[in-house]
DRENTORNU-358059 format. One line per 2 residues: their letters; for each residue x, y, z of N, C-alpha, C, O, CB. Coordinates in pm, whole numbers. Glycine has a CB too. Example, Ala and Ser with C-alpha at 12.3 -4.5 7.8 and 13.67 -1.06 7.14 Angstrom:
AS> 1319/-569/780/1230/-450/780/1320/-330/780/1424/-332/846/1131/-447/905; 1285/-225/708/1367/-106/714/1290/3/787/1341/114/804/1408/-60/572 $
//
This chain:
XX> 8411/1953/8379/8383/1883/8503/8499/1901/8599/8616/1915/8563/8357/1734/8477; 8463/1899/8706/8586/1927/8837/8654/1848/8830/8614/1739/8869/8559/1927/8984 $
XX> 8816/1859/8769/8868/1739/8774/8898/1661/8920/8929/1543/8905/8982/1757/8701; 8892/1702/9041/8865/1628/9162/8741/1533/9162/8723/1459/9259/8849/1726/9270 $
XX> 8649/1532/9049/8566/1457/9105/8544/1319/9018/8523/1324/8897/8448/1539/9126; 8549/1244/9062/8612/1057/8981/8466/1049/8913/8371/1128/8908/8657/861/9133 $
XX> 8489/923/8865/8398/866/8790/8329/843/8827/8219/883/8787/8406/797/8739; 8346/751/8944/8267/647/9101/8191/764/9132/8069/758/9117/8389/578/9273 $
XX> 8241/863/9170/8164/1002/9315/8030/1035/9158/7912/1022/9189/8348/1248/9389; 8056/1067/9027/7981/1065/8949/7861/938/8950/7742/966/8932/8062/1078/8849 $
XX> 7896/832/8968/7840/720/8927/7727/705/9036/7609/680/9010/7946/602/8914; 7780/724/9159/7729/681/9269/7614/826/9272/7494/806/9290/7856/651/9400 $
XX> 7668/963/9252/7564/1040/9247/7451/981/9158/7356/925/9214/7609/1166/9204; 7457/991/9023/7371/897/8934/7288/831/9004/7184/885/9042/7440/801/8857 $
XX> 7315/715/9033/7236/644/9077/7170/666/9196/7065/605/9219/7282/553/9076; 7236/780/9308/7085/860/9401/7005/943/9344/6906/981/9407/7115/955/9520 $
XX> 7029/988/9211/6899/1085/9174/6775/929/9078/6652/925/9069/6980/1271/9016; 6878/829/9029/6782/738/8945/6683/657/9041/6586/591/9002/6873/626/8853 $
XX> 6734/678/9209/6667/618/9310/6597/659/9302/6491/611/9262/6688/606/9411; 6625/820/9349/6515/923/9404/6381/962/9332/6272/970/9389/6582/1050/9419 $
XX> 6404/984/9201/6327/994/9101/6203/884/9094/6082/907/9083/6416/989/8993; 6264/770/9102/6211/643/9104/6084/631/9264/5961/630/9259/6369/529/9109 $
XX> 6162/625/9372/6063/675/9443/5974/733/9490/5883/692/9562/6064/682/9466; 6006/874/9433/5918/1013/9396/5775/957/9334/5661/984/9373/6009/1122/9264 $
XX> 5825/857/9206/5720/865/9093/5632/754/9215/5517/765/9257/5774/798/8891; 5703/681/9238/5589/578/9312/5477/643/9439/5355/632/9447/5689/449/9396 $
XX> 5585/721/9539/5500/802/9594/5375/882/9575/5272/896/9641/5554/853/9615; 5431/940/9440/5323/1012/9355/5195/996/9269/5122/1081/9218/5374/1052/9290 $
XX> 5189/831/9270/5149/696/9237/5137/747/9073/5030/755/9013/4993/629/9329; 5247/774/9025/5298/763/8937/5335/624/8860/5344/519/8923/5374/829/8966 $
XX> 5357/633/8701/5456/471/8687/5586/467/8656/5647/552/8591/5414/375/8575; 5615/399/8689/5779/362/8658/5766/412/8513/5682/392/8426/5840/173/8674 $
XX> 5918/509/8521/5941/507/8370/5853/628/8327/5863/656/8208/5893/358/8292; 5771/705/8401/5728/830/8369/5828/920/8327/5810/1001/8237/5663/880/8468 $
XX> 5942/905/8398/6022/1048/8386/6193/999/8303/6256/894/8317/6048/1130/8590; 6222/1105/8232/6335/1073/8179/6413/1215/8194/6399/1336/8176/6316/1012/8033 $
XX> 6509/1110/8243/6639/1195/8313/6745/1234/8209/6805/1140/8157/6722/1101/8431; 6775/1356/8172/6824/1434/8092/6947/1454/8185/6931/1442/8307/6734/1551/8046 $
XX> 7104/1492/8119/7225/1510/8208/7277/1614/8134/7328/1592/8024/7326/1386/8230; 7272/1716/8177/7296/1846/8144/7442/1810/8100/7513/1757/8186/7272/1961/8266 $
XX> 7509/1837/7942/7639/1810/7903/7721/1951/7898/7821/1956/7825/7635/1734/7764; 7696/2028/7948/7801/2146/7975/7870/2164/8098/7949/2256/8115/7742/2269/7959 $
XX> 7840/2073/8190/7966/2016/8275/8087/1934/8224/8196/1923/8280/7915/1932/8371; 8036/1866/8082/8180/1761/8044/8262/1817/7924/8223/1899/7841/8131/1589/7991 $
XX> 8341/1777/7929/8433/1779/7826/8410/1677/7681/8391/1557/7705/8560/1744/7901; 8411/1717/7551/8370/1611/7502/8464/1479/7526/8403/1374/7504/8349/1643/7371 $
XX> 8603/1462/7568/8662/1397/7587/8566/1310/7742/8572/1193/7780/8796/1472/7579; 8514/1387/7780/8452/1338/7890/8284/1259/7929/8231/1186/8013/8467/1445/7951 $
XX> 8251/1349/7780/8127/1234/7730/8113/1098/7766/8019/1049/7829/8127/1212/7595; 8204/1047/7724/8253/862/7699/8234/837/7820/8156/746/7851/8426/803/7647 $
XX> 8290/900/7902/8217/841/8089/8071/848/8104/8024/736/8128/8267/958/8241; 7981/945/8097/7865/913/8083/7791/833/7997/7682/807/8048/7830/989/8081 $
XX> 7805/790/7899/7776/644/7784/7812/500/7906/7755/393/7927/7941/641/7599; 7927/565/7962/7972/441/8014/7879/433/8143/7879/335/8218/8139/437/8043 $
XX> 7824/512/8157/7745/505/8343/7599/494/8307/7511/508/8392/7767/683/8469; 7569/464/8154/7429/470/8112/7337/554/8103/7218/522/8106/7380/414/8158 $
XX> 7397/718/8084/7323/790/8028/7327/775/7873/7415/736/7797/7348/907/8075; 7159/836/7851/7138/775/7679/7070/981/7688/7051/1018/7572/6961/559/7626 $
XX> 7055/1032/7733/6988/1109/7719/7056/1296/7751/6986/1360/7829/6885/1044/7798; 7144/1348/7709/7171/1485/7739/7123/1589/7675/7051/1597/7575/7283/1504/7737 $
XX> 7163/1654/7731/7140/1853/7679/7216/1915/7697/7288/1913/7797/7047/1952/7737; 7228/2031/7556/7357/2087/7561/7288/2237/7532/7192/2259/7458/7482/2017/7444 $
XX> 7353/2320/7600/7295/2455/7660/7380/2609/7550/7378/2731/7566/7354/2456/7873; 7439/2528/7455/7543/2626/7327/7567/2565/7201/7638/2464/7196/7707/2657/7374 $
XX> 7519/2613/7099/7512/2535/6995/7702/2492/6963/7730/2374/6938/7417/2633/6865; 7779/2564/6968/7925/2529/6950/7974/2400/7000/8028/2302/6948/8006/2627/7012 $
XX> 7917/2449/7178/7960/2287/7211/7851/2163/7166/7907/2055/7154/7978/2271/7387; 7730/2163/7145/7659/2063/7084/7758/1984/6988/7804/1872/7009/7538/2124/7010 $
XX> 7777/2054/6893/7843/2018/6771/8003/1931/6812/8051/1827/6767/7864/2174/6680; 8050/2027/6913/8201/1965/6918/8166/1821/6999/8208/1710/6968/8330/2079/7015 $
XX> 8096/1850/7089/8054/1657/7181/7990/1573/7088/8030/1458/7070/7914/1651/7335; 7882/1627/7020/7852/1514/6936/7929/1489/6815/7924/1382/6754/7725/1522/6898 $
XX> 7975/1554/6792/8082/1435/6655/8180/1430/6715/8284/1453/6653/8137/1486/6480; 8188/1396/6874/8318/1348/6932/8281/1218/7005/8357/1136/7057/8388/1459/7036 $
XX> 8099/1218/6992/8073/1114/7071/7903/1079/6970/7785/1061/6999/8071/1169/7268; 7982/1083/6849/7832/1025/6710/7784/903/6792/7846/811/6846/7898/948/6497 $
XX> 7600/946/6777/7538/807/6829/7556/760/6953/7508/651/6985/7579/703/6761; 7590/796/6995/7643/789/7207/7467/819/7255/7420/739/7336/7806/1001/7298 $
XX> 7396/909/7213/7315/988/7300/7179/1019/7216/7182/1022/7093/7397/1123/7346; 7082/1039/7276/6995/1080/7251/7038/1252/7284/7107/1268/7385/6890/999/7315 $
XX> 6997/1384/7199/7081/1487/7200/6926/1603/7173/6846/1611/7080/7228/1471/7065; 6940/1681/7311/6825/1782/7315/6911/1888/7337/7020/1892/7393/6703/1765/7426 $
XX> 6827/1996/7270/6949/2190/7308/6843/2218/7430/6724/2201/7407/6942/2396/7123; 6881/2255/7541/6819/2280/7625/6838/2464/7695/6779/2515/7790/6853/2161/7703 $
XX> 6947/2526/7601/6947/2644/7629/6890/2779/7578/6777/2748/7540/7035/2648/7633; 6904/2901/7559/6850/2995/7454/6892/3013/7349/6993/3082/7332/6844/3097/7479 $
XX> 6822/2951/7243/6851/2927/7099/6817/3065/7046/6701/3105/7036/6763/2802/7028; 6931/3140/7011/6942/3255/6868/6881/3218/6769/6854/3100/6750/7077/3283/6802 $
XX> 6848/3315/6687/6748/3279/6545/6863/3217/6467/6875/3108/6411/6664/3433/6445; 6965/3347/6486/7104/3317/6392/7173/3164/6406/7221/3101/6311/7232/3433/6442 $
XX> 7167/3119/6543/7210/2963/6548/7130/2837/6506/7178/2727/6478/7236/2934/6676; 6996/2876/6508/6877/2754/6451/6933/2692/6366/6932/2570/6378/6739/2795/6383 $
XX> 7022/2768/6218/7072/2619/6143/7184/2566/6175/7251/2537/6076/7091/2622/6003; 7239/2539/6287/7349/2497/6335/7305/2363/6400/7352/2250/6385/7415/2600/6424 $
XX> 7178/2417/6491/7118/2289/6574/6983/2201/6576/6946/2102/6639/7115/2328/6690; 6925/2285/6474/6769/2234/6375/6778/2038/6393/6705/1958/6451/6793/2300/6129 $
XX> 6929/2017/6296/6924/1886/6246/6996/1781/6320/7016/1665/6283/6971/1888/6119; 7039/1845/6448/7122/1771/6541/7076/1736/6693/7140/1690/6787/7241/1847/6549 $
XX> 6949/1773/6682/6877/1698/6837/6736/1679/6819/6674/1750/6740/6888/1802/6988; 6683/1590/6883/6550/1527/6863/6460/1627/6920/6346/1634/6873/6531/1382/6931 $
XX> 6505/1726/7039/6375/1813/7089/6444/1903/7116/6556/1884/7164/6277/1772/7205; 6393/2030/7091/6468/2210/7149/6373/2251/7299/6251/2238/7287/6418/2389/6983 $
XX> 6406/2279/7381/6335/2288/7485/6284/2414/7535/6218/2426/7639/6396/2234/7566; 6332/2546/7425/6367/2638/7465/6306/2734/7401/6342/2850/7417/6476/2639/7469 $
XX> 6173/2691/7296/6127/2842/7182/6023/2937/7247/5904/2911/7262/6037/2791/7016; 6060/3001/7267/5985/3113/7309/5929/3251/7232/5891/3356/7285/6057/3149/7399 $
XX> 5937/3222/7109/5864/3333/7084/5845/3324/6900/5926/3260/6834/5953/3476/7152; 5771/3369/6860/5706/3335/6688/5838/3354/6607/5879/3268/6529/5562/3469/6616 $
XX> 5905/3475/6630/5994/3439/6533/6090/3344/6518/6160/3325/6418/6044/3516/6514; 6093/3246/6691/6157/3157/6679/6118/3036/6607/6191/2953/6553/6187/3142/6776 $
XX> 5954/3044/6619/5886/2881/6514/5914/2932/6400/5971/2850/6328/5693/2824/6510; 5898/3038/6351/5892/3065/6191/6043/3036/6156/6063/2957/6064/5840/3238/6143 $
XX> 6182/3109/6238/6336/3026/6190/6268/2872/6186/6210/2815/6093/6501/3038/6337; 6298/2829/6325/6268/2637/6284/6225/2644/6169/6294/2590/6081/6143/2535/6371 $
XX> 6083/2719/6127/6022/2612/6046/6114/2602/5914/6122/2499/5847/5861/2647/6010; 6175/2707/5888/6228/2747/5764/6362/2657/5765/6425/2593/5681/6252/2917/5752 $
XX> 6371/2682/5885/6547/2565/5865/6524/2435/5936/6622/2374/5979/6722/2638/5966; 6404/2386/5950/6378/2277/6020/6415/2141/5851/6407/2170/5732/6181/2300/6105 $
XX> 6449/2012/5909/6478/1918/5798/6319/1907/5787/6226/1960/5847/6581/1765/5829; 6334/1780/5648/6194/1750/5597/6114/1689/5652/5998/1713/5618/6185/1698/5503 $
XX> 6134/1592/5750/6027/1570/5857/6017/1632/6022/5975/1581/6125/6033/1426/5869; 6090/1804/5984/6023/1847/6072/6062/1844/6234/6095/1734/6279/5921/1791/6042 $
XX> 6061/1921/6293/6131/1919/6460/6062/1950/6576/5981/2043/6580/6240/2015/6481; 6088/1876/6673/5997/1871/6795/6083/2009/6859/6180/2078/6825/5999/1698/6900 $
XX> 5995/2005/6958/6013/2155/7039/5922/2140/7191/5818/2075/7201/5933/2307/6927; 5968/2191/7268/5862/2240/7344/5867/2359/7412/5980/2397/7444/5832/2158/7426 $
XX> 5774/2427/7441/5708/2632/7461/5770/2622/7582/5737/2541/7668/5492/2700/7477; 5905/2746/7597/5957/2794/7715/5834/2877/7782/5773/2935/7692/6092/2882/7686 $
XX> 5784/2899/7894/5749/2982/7950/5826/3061/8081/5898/2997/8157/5650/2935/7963; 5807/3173/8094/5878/3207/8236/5772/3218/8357/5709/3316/8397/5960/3357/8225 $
XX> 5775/3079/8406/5648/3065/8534/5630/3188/8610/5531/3256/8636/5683/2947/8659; 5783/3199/8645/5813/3300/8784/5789/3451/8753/5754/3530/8841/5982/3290/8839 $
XX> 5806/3480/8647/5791/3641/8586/5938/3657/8633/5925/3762/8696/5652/3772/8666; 6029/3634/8642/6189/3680/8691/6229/3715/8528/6244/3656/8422/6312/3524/8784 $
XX> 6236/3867/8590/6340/3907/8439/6424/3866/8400/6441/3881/8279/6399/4003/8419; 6522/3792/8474/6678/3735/8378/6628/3610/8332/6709/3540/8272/6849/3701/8480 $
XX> 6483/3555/8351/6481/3461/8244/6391/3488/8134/6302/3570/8113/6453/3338/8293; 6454/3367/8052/6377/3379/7895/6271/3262/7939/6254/3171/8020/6495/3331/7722 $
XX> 6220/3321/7843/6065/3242/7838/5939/3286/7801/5909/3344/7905/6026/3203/7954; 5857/3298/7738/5680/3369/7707/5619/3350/7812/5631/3258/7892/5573/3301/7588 $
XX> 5530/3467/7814/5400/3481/7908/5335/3377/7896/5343/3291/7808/5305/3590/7885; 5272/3384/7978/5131/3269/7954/5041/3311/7872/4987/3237/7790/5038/3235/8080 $
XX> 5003/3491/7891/4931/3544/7747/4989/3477/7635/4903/3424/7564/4950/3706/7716; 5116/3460/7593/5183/3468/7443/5178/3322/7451/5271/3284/7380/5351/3549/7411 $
XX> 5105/3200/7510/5149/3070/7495/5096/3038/7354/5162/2993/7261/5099/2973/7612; 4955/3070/7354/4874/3057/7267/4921/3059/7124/4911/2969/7042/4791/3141/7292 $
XX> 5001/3237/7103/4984/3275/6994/5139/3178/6924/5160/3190/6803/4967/3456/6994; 5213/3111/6988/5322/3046/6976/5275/2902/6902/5318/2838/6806/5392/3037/7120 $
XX> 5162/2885/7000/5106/2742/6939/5045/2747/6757/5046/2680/6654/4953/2696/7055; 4995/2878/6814/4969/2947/6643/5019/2919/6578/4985/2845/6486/4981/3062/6597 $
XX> 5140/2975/6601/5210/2984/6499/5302/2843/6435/5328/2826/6317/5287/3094/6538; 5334/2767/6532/5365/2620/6535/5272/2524/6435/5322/2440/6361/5345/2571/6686 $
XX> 5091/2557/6448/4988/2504/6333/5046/2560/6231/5117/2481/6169/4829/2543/6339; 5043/2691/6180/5121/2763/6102/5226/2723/5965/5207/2751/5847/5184/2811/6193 $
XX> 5304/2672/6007/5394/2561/5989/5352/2444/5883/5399/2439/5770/5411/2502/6126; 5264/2357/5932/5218/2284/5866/5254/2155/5915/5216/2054/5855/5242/2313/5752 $
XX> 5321/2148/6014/5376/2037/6072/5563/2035/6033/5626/1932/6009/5279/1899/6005; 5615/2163/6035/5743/2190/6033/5800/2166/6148/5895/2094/6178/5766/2304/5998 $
XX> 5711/2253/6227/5749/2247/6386/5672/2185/6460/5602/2279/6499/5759/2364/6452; 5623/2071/6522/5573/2047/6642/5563/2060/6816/5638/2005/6897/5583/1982/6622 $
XX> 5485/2119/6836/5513/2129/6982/5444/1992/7081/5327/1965/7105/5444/2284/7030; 5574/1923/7123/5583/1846/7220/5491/1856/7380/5431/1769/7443/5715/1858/7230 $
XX> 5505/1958/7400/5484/2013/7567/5553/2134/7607/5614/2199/7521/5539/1907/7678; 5551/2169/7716/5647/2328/7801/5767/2266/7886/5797/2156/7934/5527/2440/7948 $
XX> 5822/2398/7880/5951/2373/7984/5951/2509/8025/5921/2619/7978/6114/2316/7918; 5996/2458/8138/6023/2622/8256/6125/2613/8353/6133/2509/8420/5884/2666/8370 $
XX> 6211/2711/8372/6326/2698/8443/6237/2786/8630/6170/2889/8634/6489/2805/8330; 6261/2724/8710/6250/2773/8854/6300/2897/8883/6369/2938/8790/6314/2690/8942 $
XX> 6291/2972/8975/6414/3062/9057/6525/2945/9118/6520/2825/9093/6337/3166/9213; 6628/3015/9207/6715/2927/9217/6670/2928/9389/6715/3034/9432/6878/2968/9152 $
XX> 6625/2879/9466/6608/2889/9632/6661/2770/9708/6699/2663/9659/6451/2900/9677; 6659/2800/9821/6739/2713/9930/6613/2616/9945/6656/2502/9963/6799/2802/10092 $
XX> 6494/2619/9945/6383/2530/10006/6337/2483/9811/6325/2556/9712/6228/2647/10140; 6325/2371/9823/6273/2352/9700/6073/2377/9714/6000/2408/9620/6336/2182/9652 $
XX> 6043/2358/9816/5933/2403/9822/5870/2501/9786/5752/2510/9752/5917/2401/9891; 5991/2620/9797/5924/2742/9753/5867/2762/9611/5767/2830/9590/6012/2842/9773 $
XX> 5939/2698/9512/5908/2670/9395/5812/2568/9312/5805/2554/9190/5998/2660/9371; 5735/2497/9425/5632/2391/9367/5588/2470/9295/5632/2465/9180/5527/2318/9448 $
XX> 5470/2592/9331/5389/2675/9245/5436/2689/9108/5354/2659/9020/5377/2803/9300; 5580/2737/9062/5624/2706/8946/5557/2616/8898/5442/2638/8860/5739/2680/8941 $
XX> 5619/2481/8888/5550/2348/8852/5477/2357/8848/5461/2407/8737/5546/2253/8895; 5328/2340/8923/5202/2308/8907/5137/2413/8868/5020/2398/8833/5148/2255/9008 $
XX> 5193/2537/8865/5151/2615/8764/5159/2571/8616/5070/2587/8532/5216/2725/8780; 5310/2499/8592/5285/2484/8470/5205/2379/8383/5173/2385/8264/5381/2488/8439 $
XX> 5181/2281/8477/5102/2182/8443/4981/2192/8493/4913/2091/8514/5150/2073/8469; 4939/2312/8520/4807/2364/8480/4801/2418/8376/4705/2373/8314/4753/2445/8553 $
XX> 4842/2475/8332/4856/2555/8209/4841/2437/8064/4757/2436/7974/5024/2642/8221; 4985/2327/8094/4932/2269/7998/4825/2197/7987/4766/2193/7879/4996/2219/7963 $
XX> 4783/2133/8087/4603/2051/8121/4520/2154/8028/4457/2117/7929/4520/2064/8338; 4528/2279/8069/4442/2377/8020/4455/2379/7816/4365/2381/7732/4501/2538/8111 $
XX> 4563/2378/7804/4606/2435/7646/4598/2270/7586/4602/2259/7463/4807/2535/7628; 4590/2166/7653/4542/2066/7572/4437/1978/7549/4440/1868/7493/4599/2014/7576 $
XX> 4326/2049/7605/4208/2055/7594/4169/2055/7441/4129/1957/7379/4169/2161/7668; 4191/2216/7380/4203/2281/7319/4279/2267/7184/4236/2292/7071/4223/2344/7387 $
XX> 4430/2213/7226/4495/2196/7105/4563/2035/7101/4676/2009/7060/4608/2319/7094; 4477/1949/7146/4511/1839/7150/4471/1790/7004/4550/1701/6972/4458/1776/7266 $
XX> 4385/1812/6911/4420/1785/6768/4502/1822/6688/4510/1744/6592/4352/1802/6710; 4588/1933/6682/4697/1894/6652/4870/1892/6709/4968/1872/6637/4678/1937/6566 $
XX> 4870/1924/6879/4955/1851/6937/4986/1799/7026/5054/1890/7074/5006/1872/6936; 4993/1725/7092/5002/1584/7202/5043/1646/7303/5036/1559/7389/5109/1448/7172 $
XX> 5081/1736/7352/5166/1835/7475/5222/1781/7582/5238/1833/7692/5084/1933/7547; 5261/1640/7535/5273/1565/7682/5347/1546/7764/5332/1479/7866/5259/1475/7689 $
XX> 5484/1632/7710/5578/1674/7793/5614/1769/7860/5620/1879/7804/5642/1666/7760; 5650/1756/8007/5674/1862/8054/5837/1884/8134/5876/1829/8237/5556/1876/8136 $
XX> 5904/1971/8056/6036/1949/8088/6058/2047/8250/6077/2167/8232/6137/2005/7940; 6057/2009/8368/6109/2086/8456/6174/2030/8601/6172/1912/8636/6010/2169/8473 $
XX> 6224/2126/8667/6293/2054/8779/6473/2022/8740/6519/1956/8647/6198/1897/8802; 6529/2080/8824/6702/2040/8805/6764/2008/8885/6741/1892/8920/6788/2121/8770 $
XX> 6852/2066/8946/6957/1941/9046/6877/2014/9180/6854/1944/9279/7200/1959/9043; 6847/2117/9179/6825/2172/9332/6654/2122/9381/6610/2094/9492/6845/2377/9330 $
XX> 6575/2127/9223/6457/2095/9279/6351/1997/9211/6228/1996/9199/6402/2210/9302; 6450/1923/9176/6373/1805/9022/6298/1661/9122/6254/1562/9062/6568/1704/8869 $
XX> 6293/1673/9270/6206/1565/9324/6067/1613/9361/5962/1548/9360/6270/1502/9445; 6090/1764/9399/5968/1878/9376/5865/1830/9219/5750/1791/9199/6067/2067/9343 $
XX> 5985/1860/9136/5892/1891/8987/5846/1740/8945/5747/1737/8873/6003/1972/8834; 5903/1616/8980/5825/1498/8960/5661/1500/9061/5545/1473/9030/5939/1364/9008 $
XX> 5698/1525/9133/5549/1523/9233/5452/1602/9184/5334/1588/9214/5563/1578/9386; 5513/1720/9081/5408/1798/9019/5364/1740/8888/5246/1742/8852/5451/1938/9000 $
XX> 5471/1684/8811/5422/1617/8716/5492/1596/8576/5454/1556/8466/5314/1670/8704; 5633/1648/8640/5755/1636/8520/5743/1513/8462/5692/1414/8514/5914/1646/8572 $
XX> 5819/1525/8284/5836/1404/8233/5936/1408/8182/5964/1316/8104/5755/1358/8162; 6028/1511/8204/6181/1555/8203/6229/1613/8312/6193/1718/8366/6213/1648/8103 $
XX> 6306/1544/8339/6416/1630/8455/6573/1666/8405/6647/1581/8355/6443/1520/8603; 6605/1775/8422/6769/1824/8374/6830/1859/8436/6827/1977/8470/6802/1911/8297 $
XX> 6955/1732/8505/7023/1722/8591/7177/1754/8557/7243/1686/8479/6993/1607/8636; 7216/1844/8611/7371/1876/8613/7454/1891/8749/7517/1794/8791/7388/2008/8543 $
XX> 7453/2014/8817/7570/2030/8905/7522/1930/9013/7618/1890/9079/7601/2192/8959; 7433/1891/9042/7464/1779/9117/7536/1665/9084/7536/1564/9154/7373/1740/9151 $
XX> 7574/1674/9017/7603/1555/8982/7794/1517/8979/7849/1408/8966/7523/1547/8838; 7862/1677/8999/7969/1718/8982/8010/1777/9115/8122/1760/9162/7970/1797/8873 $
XX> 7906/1855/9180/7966/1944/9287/8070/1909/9396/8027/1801/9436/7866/1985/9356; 8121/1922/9430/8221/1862/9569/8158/1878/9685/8206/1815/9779/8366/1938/9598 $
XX> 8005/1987/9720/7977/1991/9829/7820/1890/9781/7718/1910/9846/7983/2156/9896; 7820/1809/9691/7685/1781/9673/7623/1649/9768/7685/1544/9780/7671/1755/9518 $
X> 7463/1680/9843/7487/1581/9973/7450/1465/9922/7454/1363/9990/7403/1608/10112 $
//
């Protein structure tokens, strides 16, 4: 985190996105409490954790299995603890048993690691897709959503899939990127039709500091908030 930027300039950001969010959902005639705000932890230091506990986040994501490990047994039980970045096959048993949801599997051989190194009751997840088709991101087609879910039944209930997550392009207008969103929550409307016996899909992780009042209006039930929350130019 920028060490120029205090606790307060943190705190006070906080609480304009817990506004904003909040208003969004009402606008959207949404309910209170639809959306849960995730705080991206690869801005802090684990020494720096303890400030966010203290400002009432219960909820982060950590984007490298190394640092997962070093914040949380620097800050055991502080947090509700999701990997929100691109999980290696080779790292799955590092972070299998240390967060409640992976946000990030994109592809069969990644359910088949989980399932194999998943604990005995098993790990939530939810299907990266790449909305935008942008090559530098990870994520499955919308063809390959399916065969992911496959493979997730597969399992036996090793792996569960939660819902999708999709990362945006990065643009100056958050508008430009609604389609993202409501693309993707078409998609899932569509795939839980279908696979709503055996999984609930009811999350949809999207939207971040540049365009997460966008992705509530579409229909987020995760938002993953970071450099706003740190920046020195943030308005």
């Amino acid at each position: 985190m920028s060490t120029s930027v205090t606790e307060a300039v943190v705190r006070d950001r906080l609480s304009r996105v817990r506004e904003e969010v909040d208003a969004t959902l009402e606008r959207a005639g949404r309910e209170p409490g639809e959306v849960r705000l995730l705080v991206a932890s690869k801005y802090y230091t684990p020494e720096q954790m303890r400030m966010l506990q203290e400002l009432g986040v219960d909820l982060v994501g950590e984007n490298r299995a190394e640092d997962l490990i070093s914040k949380q047994e620097a800050s055991p039980d502080a947090f509700e603890w999701h990997f929100i970045g691109h999980l290696q096959r080779r790292k799955v048993k590092d972070v299998v048993s240390r967060v409640g949801l992976i946000h990030s599997v994109d592809s069969v051989r990644l359910v088949e690691e989980l399932a194999k190194r998943a604990p005995e009751d098993g790990v939530e997840v939810l299907l990266q897709l790449n909305v935008s088709g942008e090559e530098s991101k990870y994520g499955a087609r919308e063809e390959e959503i399916e065969g992911l879910l496959q493979a997730a039944v597969e399992t036996g209930g090793k792996v569960r899939a939660r819902g999708l997550m999709t990362i945006a392009p990065l643009v100056e207008d958050a508008e430009e990127v609604r389609y993202v969103f409501a693309k993707l929550r078409s998609i899932r409307d569509r795939l839980i039709r279908v696979w709503s016996p055996h999984f609930d899909l009811s999350e949809l992780s999207m939207g971040m500091s540049g365009d997460y009042v966008v992705a509530v209006e579409e229909g987020a039930t995760i938002v993953r908030i970071g450099r706003t929350l740190i920046e020195e130019d943030s308005p």
